[in-house]
C-alpha positions, 0 to 999 in steps of 0.5 A: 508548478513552483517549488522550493528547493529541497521539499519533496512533491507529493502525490494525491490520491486522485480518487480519494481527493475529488471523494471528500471533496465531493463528500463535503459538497465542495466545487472545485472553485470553491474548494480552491477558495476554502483552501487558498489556492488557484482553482488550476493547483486543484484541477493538477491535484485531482489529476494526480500530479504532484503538489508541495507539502504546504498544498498537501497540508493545506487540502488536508486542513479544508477537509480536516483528515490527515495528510497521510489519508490523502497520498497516493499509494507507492508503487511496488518496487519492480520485483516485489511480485517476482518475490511474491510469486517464487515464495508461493511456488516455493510453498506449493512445490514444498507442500506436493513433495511433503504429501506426496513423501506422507502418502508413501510413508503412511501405515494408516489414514490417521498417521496421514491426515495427521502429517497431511495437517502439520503439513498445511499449517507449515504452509499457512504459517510461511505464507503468513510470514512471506505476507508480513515480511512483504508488507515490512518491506513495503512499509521500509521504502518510504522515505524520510521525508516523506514518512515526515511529512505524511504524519503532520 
């Protein structure tokens, strides 16, 4: 597949692409048609492979959603989950010892479940965080060009 230098090749959403494609009753003849491209260049699109930003435009032109609608997810980076994963067992390990610290100290059921539920909204509130921040993260590994080229 042809491209110019310094462009970056973008994925397509396989699933997404033949989707709207189909949604709109399209063959792939006669998208490839519609779009101003070889039949083959839509075939490698629907497969996954990677296309130019002019292909990707184009495609979304023919199926009037934005560019951004049409690429493929980003894989998460390698130790995303391992993070993800510490983070809860940090929680969880947190939550046992505070309740279990609150059942040794309690005089009463009321002074426990009222330290049991300050506890559980601590726990709510840190998985909320830990959820934001991994998405802020995320969202923080896109490239320029890429992010450029996703909002045209």
């Amino acid at each position: 597949m042809e491209h110019r230098e310094g462009l970056p090749e973008l994925k397509i959403d396989p699933k997404t692409l033949k989707l709207l494609r189909e949604h709109r009753l399209y063959s792939q003849e006669e998208f490839a048609i519609a779009a101003g491209m070889s039949v083959r260049t839509v075939q490698r699109a629907e497969m996954g492979m990677p296309v130019s930003a002019e292909t990707l435009k184009s495609i979304a032109s023919v199926l009037e959603v934005p560019t951004k609608r049409l690429l493929a997810p980003k894989p998460l980076p390698k130790g995303y989950w391992i993070g993800v994963c510490s983070g809860a067992a940090g929680i969880c390990v947190g939550t046992v010892w505070a309740v279990f610290a609150a059942m040794q100290g309690a005089g009463n059921e009321a002074e426990l479940g009222a330290a049991l539920g300050v506890i559980f909204a601590a726990c709510g509130l840190s998985s909320a965080l830990l959820g934001t921040l991994a998405n802020k993260f995320r969202k923080s590994l896109e490239t320029p060009q890429l992010a450029e080229a996703s909002n045209r």
